[in-house]
N, C-alpha and C positions, 0 to 999 in steps of 0.2 A: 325486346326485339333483338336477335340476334342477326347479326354482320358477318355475310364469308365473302372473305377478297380476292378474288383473281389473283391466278397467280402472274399473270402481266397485265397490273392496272393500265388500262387507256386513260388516253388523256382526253381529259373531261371539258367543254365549255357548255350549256345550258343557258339559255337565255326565254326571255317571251312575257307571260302576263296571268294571272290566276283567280282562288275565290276560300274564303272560311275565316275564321278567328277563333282560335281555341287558345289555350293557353296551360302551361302546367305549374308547378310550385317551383321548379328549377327555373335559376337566371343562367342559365351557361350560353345562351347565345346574344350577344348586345351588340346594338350599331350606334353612334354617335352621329347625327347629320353635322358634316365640316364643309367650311370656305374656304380652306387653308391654302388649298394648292393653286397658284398661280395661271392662269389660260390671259395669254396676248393674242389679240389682234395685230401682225403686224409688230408696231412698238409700243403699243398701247394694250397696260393690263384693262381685264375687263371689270369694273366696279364689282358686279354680281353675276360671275361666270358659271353659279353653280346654284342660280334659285329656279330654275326647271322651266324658263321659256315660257311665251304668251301667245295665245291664239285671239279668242275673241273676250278682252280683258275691259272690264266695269272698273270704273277708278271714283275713287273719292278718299279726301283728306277727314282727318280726324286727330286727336294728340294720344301717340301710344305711348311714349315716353316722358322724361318730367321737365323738358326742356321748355321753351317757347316758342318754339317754331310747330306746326301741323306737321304730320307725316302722312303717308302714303298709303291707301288699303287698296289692294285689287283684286276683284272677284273674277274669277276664265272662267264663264257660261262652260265652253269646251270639257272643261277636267275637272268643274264644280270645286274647285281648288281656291283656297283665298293667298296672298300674299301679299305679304306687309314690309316696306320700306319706311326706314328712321330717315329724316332730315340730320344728314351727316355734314358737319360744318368742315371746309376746304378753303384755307386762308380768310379771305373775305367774304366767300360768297358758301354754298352748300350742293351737295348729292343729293341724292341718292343711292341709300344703300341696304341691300335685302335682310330682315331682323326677322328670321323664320320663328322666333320663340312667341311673337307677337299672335305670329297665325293659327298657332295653334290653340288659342285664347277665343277664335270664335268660333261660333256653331255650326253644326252642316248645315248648307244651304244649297239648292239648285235655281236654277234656269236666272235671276238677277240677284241683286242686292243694291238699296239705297241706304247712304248715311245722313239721316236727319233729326236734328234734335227736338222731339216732338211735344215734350215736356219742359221744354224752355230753363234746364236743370245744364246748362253748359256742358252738357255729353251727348253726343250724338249718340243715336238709336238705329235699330236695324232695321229694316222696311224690306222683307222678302216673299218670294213666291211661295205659295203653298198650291194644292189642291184647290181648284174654282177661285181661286183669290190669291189673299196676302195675309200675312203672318207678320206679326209687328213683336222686336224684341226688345225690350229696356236696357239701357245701359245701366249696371248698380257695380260698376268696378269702382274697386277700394282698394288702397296700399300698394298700388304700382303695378295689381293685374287687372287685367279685363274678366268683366262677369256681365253676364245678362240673363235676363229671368224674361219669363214670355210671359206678354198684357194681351195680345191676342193673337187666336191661333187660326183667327179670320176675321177680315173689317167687317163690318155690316153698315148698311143704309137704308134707310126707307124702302118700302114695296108700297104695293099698293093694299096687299092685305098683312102688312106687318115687316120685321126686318128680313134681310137679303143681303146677301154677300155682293160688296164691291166683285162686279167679275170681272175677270180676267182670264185671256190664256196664257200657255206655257211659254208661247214667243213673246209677252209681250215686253215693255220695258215701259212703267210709268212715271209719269212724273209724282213728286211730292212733292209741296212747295207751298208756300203761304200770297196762294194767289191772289185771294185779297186785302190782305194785308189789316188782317184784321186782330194778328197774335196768335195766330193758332195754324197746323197747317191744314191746306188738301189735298186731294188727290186728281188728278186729269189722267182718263183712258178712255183710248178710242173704241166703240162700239162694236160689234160684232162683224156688222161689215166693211170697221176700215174707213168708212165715211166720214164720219161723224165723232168730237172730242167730250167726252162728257164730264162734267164737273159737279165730284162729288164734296161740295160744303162740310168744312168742320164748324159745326155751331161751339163747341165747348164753351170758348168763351161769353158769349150769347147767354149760352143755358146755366153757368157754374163761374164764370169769372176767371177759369183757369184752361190754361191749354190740354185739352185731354186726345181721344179718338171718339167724338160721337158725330156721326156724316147724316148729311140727308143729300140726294140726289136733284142741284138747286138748278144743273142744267144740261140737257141733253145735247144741246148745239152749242157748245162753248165757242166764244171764238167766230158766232155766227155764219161759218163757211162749211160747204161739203167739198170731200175727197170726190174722186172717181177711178174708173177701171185704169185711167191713160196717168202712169206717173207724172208727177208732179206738177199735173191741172188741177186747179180748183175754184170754185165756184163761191166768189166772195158776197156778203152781204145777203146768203141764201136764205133762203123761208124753213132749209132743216125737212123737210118732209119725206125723203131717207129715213128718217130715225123709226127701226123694229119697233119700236117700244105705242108709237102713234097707229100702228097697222098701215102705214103706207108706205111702207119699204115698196121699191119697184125695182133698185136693182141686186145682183146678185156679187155676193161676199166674195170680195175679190183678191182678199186675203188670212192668215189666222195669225196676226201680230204687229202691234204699231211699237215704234220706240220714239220715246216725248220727253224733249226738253226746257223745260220753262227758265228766259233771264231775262233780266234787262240789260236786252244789246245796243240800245241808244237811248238816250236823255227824252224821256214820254213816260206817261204815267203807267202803261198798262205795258203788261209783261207780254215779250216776243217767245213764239214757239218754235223751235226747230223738232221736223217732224220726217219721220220714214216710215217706210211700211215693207215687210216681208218679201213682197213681190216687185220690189222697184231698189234701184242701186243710187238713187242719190237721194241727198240730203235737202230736206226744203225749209227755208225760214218763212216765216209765214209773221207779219209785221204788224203790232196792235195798235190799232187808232184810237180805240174804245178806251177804258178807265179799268184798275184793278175788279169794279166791282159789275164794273158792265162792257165784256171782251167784245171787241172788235177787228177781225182783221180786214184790214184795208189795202194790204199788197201782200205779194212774196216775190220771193227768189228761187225759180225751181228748181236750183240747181248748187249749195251751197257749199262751203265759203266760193263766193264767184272768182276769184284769182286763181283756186285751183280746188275745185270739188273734189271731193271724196268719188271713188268709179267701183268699187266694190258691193255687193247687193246688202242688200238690209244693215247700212249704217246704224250707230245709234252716237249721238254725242255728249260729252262729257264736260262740264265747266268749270276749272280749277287751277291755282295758280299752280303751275307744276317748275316753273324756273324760278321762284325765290325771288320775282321781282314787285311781287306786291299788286301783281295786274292777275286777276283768271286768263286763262288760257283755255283755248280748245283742243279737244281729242277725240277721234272718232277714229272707232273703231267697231268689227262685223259684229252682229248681236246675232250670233248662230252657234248653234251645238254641234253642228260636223259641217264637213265639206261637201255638202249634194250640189252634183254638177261640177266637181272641181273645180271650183271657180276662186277659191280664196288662194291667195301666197300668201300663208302665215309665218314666211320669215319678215315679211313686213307687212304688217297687217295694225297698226300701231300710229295713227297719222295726230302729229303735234303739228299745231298753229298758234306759235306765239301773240300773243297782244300788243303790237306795237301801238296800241291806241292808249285809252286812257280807263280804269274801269267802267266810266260811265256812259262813253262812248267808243267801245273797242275798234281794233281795226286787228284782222284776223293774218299773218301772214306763213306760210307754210314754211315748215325747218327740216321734217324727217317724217321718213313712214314708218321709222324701224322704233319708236319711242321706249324705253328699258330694253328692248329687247337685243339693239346694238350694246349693252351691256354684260350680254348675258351668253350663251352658247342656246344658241335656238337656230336648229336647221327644218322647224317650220309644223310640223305636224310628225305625231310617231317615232319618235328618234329610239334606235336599237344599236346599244352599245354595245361595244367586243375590245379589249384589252390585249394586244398582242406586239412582241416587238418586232414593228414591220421593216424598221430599218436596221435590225442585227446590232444593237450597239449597246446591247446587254439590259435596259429598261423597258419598259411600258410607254407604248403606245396607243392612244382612242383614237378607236376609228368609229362613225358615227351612219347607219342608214338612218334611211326616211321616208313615208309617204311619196314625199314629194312635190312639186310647185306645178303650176297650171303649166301646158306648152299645150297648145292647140287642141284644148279642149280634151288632155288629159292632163293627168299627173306622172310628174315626169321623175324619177326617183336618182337619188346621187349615195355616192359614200363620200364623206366628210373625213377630214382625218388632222386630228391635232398631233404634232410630233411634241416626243416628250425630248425638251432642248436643257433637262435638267440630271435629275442622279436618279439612281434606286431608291432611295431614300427621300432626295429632297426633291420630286419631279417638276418641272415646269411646264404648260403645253400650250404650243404654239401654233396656230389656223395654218396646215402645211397644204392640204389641197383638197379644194370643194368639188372635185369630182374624180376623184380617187382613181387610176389608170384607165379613166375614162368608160365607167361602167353605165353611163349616160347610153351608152351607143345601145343597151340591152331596149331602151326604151320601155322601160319598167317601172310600176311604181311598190310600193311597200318594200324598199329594199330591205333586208334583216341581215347581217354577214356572222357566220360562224367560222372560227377560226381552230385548224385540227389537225392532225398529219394523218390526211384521211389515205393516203397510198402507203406508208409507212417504212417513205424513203429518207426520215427524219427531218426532210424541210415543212413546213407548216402553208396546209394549205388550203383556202376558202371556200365554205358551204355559204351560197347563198341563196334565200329566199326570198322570190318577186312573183310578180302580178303583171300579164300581158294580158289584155283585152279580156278580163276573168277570169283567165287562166293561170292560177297559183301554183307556183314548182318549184322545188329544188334541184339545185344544179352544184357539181363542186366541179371550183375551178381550180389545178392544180399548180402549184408554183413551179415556176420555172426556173426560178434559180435554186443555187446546190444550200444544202444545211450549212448553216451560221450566212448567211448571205440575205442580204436586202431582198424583200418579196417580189415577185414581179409575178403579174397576170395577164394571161389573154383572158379578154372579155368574150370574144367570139369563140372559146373553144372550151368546153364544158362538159361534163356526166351527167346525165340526167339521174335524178333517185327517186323510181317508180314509185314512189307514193302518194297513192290518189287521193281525191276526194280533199285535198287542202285547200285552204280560204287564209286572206291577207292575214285575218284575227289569230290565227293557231301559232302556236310558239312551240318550236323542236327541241329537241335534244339529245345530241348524240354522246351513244357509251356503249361500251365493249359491255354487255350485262351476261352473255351466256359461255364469255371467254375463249373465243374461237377466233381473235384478231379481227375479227368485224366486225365494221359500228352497225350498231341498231341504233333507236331512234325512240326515245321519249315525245310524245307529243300533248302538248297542251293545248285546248279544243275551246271555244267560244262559252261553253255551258259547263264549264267548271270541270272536264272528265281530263284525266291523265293517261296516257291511252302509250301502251307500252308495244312496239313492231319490231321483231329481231328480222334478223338481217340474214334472212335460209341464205342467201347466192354468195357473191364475193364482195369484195370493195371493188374490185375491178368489172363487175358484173351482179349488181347488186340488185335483190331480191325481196322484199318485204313482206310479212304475214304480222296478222296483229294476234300477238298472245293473252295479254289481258287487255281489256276498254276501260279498267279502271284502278289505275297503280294507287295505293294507297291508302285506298278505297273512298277516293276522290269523285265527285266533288263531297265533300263532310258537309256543306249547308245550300239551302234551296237558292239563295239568294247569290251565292258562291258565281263567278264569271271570270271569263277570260285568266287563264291559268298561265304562270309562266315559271318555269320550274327552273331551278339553277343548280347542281350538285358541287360540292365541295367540302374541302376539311374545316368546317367554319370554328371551331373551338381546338382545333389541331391537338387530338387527342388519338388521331390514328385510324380511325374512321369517316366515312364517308356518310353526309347530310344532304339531306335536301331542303333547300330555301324559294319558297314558293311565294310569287307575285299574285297580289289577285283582285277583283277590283268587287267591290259589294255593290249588287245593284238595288238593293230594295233598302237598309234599314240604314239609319243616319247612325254614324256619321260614314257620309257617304263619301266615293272613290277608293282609291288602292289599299292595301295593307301588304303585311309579312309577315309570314312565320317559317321555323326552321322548325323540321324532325329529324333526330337523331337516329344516327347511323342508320339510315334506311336503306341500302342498296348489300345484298341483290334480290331482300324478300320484300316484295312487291302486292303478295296477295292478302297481307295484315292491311287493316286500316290504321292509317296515321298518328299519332297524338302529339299534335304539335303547340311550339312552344311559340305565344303570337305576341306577348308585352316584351318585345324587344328593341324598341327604336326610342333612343334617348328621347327625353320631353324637356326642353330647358326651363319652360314655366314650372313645372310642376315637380322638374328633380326627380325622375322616376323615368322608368324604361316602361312604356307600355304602349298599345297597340296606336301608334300616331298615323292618324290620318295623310293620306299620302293622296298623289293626281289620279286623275280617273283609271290612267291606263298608264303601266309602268313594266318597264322592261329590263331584267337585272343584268348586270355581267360582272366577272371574277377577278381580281388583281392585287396582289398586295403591292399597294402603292407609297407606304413608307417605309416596305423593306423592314417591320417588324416582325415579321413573322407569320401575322394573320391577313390573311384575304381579306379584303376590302371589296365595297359593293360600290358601283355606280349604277344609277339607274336611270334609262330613258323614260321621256315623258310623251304622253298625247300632245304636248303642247311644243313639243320637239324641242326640249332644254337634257338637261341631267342633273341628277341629285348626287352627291356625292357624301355617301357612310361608311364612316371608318370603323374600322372590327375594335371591338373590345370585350370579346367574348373570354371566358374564362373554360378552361377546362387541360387536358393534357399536365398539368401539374402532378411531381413526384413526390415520396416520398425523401427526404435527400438522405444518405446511404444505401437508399436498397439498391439502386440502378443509378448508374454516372456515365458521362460522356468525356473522356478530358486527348487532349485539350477541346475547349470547347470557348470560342471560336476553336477551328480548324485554320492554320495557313501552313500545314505543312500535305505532307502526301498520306499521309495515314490521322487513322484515331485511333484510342482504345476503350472499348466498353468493358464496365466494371460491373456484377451485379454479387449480390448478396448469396441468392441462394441462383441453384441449376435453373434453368428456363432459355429461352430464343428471344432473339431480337431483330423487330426488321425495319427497316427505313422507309419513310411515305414521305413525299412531298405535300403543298398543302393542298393541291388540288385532290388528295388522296391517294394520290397511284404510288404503286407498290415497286420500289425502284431495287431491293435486292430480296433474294429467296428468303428464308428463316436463319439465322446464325444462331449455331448453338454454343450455349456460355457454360461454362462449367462455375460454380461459387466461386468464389473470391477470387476466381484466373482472370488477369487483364486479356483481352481478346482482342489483338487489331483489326483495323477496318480500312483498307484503302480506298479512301477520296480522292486521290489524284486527278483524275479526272473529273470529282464533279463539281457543275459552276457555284460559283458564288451564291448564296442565298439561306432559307431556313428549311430545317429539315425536321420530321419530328420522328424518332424513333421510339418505336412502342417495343416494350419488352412482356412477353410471358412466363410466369412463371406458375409453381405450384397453387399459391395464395390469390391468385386471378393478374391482372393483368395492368400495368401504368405506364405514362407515355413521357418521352421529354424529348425538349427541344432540344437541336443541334444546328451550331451557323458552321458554315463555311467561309473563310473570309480569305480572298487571294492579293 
């Protein structure tokens, strides 16, 4: 594929969300997932500022490392995402701290996940959703990694004319647990309408002596009580005559998902249920009077923990010692896959209730809503990062959109903006303002901010993309202060950019592509399509027609969604890449990926062939396609001032990832082409090359920053830099024999 470059490259940002996985025999593009860089609160660093944020997070302990203490596993329903926290020791007592290498050690999974050791082999097992049922995975880790092998790829129990799948729906959340305590576990799921708890019996031990997965269905009224349509009534001591399964169902399903948690929350023989349902916001403990092997519930609490309930809809709870002090703890948090109704704030969505009781008889008391997630950079659902220096002081800057949080029964959208209070090189970033010159007042949600000198009066200035009452638009708001000066924006004064037909999910892209000083517009579409609009009118009056519906010849697979395309010099070879976000819907391992295709701009009508094993693995030592959050949103930055652009990515789960470049490419041969001095700190360079050819300078974003120089062999040929800033620079040379690139710093 060949690359023709403008002769005045614009300046490029690309962000949003995508779909494929291909991969070639070249390694030249690699990302490293890092923690390195520093994000305070305030005065306080954040433990795990960079493990991608939590929406509606499943938590359960298990040991990932070879220490003594349990550590941390959490599944997001939300981003189908798992992550993993090591028990980090701090003086006397321990953290929590995010160990991404762990996560990528287990298997895709959707809608739950339980840890339970079912095999009585001191490793917990995975206990997940499948199709009509559940899927049970083995733990067989050896030598310090995790491994699992599937026992089954669905439970089964007694029918009446033979086995039958444990059912279940997509919402649901069940219990497993060795209800009666017989050595072996079971399983508790509520019925089809929500009523009724069923208990399906593990005989193994019964039948074999050992703990296996063989069920029979020992009770359709566990617990002897019915639900109803009115949250948190129920009808203790009932006769069960509810239950589908008898033909005397009377009333009607008044939900599709229960979430059940079986302990013992006080000193009695039979285990207590905390229980929710889809269609009701609080949490109910429901109290056994009965024995392990014959349930009774004799009271509840409709409203639970009663010092201060959970108020969020479809709770699910969590039982586990999460502060190191030897007591389980409660956690409850939404058991939902999106926001319908806008009702959740998943910057605190997260609620810990200490045990200041005693194991055997807890007493539950509330500490925070924001549990890891005040550890972490999480502005709550869809977080869309843009890297820009918005206070002029020569570094990078994140500034962060987002969905949004409930305000009066919508979603109210903010920009977020960490200052960077460190170097070019060694950045620090600091929480400087959670609603960024007040872009609240738009009353919008899905904020996205592109940052660009879209009037190209050289100060830099914001494309943003929101959501008012369904209506999805772009607007650029132009800065008002002069170049080299701190940004400033009016919120209420705007450009509209006539392009129809957009939805919160599409991710833009703006790029000078037909070199006429006017941005046109890359756009990434729901269904994997890359949809390419030049820009017929002006920047000042701007006009949109779509020339091709599918750049790259995108989407490359069926399963391919939500595109999010990012262009940049990612191997700083002189050329211009595209790096594409995307999220798989159909084949595991499921959520986000990456691939980069070389030098792809400005031929757009070739299909792709990109390069997808690029994302470090630290289990595995290997760059290859790692699984990433459901919905991820890239943006540009060389953030240690090496050279190479570096990615940050937002998450559905409204956190950021943060990969650092370690791609290879732009390498010379050393005599044929030199730069000296090199650093630069004076006002000139000289380029030396071998034989006759041109040579022209790119930044990394790729733009094309001076016309062709021509070299004559062996003639030094000055260059004056005087004026350009600080940074890296890659100059590509041509010559007779083809073409090679090298790097040049500027250093003042």
């Amino acid at each position: 594929m060949t690359t023709r470059f403008p002769k005045n490259f614009a300046k490029t940002l690309c962000l949003a969300l995508l779909a494929t996985g291909f991969s070639t025999s070249a390694q030249s593009f690699r990302f490293r997932p890092a923690q390195s860089i520093p994000v305070l609160h305030n005065a306080d660093t954040l433990a795990n500022a960079w493990a991608g944020g939590l929406n509606a997070a499943q938590y359960a302990t298990m040991r990932l490392n070879d220490d003594a203490v349990d550590d941390l596993v959490v599944f997001d329903r939300y981003t189908s995402q798992v992550s993993t926290f090591v028990a980090e020791r701090t003086g006397t007592t321990y953290r929590w701290r995010h160990a991404p290498r762990y996560q990528t050690q287990f298997p895709s999974m959707r809608n739950w996940m339980l840890l339970v050791d079912y095999d009585n082999d001191g490793r917990k097992d995975i206990f997940t959703h499948t199709e009509f049922g559940m899927r049970v995975l083995r733990n067989v880790s050896a030598g310090g990694n995790l491994a699992w092998t599937t026992t089954s790829d669905l439970l089964l129990t007694d029918g009446s004319s033979g086995p039958v799948n444990i059912s279940l729906s997509a919402a649901d959340y069940p219990a497993v647990t060795d209800v009666d305590n017989d050595g072996d576990i079971d399983v508790l799921a509520t019925d089809a309408t929500g009523h009724l708890v069923y208990w399906y019996q593990n005989t193994s031990m019964e039948q074999t002596g050992r703990p296996g997965l063989q069920f029979r269905t020992a009770s359709r009224c566990w617990g002897q009580f019915e639900g109803s349509e009115v949250c948190g009534a129920f009808e203790l001591n009932a006769g069960c005559d509810t239950d589908p399964l008898s033909g005397n169902s009377g009333g009607r399903i008044m939900h599709t998902g229960s979430a059940l948690l079986i302990a013992n929350l006080r000193q009695a023989p039979g285990k207590d249920l905390l229980l929710s349902n889809v269609s009701c916001a609080n949490l109910t403990l429901l109290r056994n009077a009965g024995t392990p092997q014959q349930a009774r519930m004799g009271s509840f609490v409709a409203s639970y923990p009663e010092s201060r309930p959970s108020t969020f809809p479809y709770p699910a709870a969590f039982y586990e010692d999460l502060d190191f002090d030897g007591r389980k703890d409660l956690l409850v948090a939404p058991n939902v896959g999106s926001n319908d109704g806008n009702l959740y704030d998943f910057t605190r969505s997260n609620w810990l209730y200490r045990n200041a009781g005693t194991s055997s008889e807890p007493d539950f008391a509330f500490v925070e809503d924001a549990f890891l997630q005040r550890t972490m950079i999480d502005v709550g659902e869809m977080s869309t990062p843009a890297l820009t220096d918005l206070d002029a002081d020569g570094d990078l800057d994140l500034v962060l959109g987002n969905a949004g949080t409930p305000n009066n029964g919508r979603l109210l959208g903010v920009l977020t903006v960490y200052e960077n209070i460190g170097t070019r090189a060694n950045p620090t970033f600091r929480l400087q303002a959670t609603d960024y010159e007040g872009f609240s007042a738009l009353q919008a949600s899905n904020l996205k901010p592109y940052f660009l000198d879209w009037n190209r009066d050289g100060a830099t200035d914001l494309v943003l993309m929101s959501t008012v009452r369904s209506q999805t638009s772009l607007n650029v708001f132009l800065n008002q202060a002069r170049a080299g000066q701190p940004y400033r924006f009016l919120p209420g004064t705007s450009l509209n950019l006539p392009l129809g037909g957009l939805r919160p999910e599409f991710a833009p892209c703006f790029y000078d592509v037909d070199n006429d000083s006017n941005w046109d517009v890359l756009l990434g579409k729901n269904l994997g399509e890359l949809e390419y609009h030049r820009n017929t009118g002006t920047n000042a009056a701007p006009a949109f027609t779509r020339i091709n519906p599918s750049v790259g010849g995108l989407p490359l697979g069926l399963s391919d969604r939500s595109q999010a395309p990012l262009l940049a010099d990612w191997n700083a070879d002189g050329r211009v890449d595209l790096l594409s976000a995307y999220r798989n819907s159909a084949e595991p391992p499921y959520g986000g990926r990456l691939w980069v295709a070389d030098d792809i701009l400005p031929t757009f009508d070739a299909t792709v062939e990109p390069e997808a094993g690029i994302v470090w693995n630290e289990a595995r030592s290997v760059y290859d396609t790692l699984p990433l959050p459901a919905f991820i949103a890239p943006a540009v930055g060389d953030l240690n001032n090496d050279g190479m652009p570096d990615l940050v990515l937002g998450t559905g789960s409204g956190g950021v990832l943060l990969l650092l470049n370690e791609s290879t490419g732009g390498q010379t041969t050393a005599g044929e082409f030199s730069v000296n001095p090199n650093p630069a700190n004076g006002p000139e360079v000289f380029f030396l090359a071998r034989q006759e050819g041109q040579a022209t300078v790119f930044n990394l974003l790729g733009q094309q920053l001076t016309q062709p120089i021509s070299l004559q062999a062996n003639v030094r040929t000055p260059v004056n830099v005087a004026n350009w800033a600080s940074g890296l620079y890659v100059v590509r040379f041509n010559g007779p024999n083809g073409s090679l690139s090298r790097r040049m710093v500027v250093s003042r």
